[in-house]
C-alpha positions in Angstrom: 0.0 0.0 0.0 1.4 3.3 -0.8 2.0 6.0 1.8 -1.4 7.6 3.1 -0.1 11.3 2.5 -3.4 12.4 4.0 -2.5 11.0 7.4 1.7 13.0 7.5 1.4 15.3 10.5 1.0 19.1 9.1 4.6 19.9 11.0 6.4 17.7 8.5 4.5 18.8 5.5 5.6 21.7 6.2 9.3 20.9 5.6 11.4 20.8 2.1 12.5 17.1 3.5 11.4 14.5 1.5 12.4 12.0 -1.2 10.7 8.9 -2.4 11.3 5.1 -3.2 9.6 2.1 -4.1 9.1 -1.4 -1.9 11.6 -2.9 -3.8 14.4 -0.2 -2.8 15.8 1.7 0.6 17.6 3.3 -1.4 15.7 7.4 -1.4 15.2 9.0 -4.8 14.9 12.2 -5.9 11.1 13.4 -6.5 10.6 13.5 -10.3 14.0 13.3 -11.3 14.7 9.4 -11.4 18.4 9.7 -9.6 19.5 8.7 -6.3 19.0 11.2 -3.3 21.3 12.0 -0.3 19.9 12.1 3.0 23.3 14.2 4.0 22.5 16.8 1.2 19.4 19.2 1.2 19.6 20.3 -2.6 17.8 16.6 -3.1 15.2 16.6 -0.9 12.4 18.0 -2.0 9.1 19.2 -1.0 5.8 18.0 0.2 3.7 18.1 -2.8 6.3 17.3 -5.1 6.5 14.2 -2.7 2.6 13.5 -2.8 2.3 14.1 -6.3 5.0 11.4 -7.4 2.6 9.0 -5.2 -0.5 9.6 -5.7 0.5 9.5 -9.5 2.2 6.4 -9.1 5.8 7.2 -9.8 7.2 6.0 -7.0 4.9 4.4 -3.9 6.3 5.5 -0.5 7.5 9.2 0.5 10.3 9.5 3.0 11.0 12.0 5.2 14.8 12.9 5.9 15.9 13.5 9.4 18.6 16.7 9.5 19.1 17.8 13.4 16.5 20.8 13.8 14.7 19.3 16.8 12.4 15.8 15.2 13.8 12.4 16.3 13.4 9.1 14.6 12.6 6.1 16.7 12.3 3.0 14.4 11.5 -0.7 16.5 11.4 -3.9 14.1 9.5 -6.7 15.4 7.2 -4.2 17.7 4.8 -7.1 17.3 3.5 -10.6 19.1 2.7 -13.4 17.1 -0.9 -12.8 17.7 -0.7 -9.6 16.0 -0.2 -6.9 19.3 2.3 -4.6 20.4 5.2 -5.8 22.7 5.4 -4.6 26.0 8.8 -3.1 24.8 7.4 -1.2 21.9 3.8 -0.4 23.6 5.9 1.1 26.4 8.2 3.2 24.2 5.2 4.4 22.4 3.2 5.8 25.3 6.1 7.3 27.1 6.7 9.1 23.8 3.0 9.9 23.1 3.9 11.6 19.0 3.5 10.5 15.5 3.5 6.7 15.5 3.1 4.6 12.7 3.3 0.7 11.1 6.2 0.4 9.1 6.3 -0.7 5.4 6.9 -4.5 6.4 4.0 -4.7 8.8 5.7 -6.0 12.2 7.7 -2.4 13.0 7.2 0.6 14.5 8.1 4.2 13.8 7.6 7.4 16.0 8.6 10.8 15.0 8.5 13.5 17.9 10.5 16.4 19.2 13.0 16.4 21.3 17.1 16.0 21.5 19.7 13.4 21.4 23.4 13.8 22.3 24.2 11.9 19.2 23.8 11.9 15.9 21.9 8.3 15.9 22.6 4.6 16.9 21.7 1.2 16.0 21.9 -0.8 19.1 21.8 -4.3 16.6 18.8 -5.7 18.6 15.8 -3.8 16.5 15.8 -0.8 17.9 17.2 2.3 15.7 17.4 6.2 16.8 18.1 8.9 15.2 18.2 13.1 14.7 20.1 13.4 11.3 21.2 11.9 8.4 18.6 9.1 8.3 15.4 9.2 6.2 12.1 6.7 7.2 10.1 6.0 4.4 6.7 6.5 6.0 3.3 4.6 5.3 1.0 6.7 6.9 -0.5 3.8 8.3 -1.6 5.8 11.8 -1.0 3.6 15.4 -2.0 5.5 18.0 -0.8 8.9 17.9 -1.2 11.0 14.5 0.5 14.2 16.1 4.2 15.1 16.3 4.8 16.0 19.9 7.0 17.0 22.1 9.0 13.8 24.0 12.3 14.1 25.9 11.1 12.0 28.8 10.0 9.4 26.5 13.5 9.9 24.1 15.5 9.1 27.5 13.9 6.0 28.5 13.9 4.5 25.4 17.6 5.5 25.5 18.2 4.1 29.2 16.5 0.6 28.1 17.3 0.1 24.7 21.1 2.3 24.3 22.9 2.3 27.1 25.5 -0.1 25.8 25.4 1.1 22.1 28.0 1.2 19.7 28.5 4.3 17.9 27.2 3.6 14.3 31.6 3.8 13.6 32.1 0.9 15.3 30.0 -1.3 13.4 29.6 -4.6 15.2 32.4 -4.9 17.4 32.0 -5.4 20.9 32.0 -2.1 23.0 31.8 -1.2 26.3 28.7 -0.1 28.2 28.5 3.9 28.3 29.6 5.4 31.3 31.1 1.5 32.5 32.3 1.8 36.4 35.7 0.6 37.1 36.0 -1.4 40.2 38.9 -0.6 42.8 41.2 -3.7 44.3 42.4 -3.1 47.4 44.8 -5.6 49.2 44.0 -8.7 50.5 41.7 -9.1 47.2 39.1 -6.5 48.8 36.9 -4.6 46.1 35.5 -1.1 46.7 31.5 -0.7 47.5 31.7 1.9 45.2 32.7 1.9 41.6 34.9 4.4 40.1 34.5 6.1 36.9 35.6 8.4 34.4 35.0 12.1 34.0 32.3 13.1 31.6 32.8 16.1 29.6 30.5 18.3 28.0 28.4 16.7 24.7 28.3 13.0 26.5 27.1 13.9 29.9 23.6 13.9 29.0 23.3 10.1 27.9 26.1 9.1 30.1 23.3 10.3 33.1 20.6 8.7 31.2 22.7 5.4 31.1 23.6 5.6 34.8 20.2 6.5 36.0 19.4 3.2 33.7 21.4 1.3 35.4 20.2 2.2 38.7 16.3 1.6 37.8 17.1 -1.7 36.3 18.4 -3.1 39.9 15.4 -2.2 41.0 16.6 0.9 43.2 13.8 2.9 44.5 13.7 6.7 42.6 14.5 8.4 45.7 18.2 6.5 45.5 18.3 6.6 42.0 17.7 10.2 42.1 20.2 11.0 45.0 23.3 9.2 43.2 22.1 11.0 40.0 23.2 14.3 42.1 26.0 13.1 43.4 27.5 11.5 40.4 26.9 14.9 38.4 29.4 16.6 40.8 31.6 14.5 41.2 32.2 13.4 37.7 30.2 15.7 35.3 32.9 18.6 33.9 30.9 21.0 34.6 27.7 19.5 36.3 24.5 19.5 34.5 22.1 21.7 35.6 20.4 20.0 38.8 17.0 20.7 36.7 18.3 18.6 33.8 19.7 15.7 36.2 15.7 15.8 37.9 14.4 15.6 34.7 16.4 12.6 33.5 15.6 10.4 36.6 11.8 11.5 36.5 11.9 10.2 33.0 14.2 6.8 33.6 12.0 6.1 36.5 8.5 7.2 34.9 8.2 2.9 34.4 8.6 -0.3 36.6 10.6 -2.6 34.5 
C-alpha cells in the first residue's frame, strides 16, 4: 500500500525534507528526477507536494522524510509485534512514554515514532531492533496511523527508550564490534583481594554527559533501586564526575523520566 499522505502530521508537511522510493528499494530517490538522493544533502530533498504528487500519481509508492538535526527524532522498532498480532510490551511502552506520530512500518511488524526532542548523538543502531536517530537518516513513512497522528513533544520518553534500549550502544563507527557499556564503572582492588563498595568512573565532559546520566540512572532503575536513591546518586555523580555538572534541573528531569516505568 502506498503512503497515506493524507494522514503526514502538518509539522512535517511543512518541511522541504522528503524523497521517495519504491518497496523494492531503501535506497531514497529524488522526486521527479529518477536519480538517487542523499539524506546528507538538502539540494535533493524536496518538497511536500512534489512528494505527494509522485505518489498519488504512481511514480514511485512510499515518501520519505529525511531527518537533519532541527529538533524531530526518529525512533524506528522492528519486530514491535507478538505473534498474535499486538504490540510488545517493549514497543507499547516506548510508544506511550513518547505519546507523538507513530506509525506501522512498510513490512508490517515495526514501528516508527517521530517527535520532538534532542539526542546527544547523531543516531545509533543498538543491533537488537531498535534504531534512533536526529540526522542523516530518512524513514520511508506509510501513513498507516498507530496510536498517535501528532508530532509531539517527547524528551522523557527519548530518554527512557535510551536508558533501556542504548545504554551499551555502539556508535554507528564501530560497526559490530564489541564495546563497552557507556559510562562503565571501574571497580577498585584493594589488598587482601578487597573490592570497593563503590565503583569508580571516568570524568564526563561536555556533549556526553547527558546520555552518560541517562545510562547511569538506567542502570540504577534496572536493579530495582527505588527513585529516591536513583535520584540521590544521579546528584551526586553529576558533581563528582560531570565537567561542569548538569544543571540540577536537567539531572531531575532525566531520573523523573528513567524512573517514569517499573521494569
Amino acid at each position: 500500500m502506498p503512503t497515506l499522505m493524507e494522514n503526514i502530521p502538518p509539522e512535517l508537511r511543512e518541511l522541504q525534507r522528503w524523497v521517495c522510493a519504491n518497496r523494492d528499494s531503501k535506497v531514497p530517490m529524488r522526486t521527479y528526477e529518477g536519480k538517487a538522493a542523499s539524506v546528507s544533502k538538502p539540494d535533493t530533498w524536496g518538497d511536500f507536494e512534489e512528494a505527494c504528487e509522485c505518489v498519488e500519481g504512481g511514480i514511485y509508492e512510499y515518501a520519505g522524510f529525511v531527518f537533519a538535526d532541527d529538533g524531530l527524532v526518529g525512533i524506528d522498532i522492528d519486530h514491535a509485534f507478538t505473534e498474535e498480532g499486538l504490540l510488545s510490551d517493549e514497543a507499547l511502552e516506548a510508544i506511550l512514554a513518547c505519546g507523538s506520530y507513530t506509525e506501522i512500518s512498510k513490512g508490517g511488524n515495526g514501528i516508527h515514532i517521530i517527535c520532538r526532542g534532542s539526542l546527544p548523538f547523531r543516531g545509533r543502531n543498538n543491533r537488537k531492533g531498535w534504531e534512533i536517530y536526529r540526522e542523516a537518516r530518512y524513514f520511508l513513512l506509510t501513513g498507516q496511523v498507530a496510536l498517535f497522528g501528532e508530532i509531539e513533544e517527547a524528551q522523557d520518553g527519548i530518554d527512557l527508550v535510551l536508558s533501556e534500549h542504548f545504554a551499551d550502544a555502539p556508535p554507528e563507527s564501530e560497526g559490530t564490534k564489541r564495546t563497552r557499556k557507556i559510562w562503565e564503572p571501574r571497580w577498585r582492588f584493594l589488598k587482601g583481594g578487597r573490592v570497593m563498595v563503590e565503583p569508580g568512573r571516568d570524568a564526563v565532559e561536555s556533549g556526553s554527559r547527558h546520555l552518560a546520566m541517562v545510562s547511569f540512572c538506567g542502570q540504577l532503575h534496572s536493579c530495582l533501586a527505588h527513585k529516591d536513591t536513583v535520584m540521590k546518586q544521579a546528584l551526586i555523580a553529576n558533581g563528582r564526575y560531570m565537567v561542569p555538572p548538569l544543571p540540577e534541573e536537567e539531572v531531575r528531569s532525566i531520573v523523573n523520566s528513567v524512573t517514569r516505568y517499573r521494569r
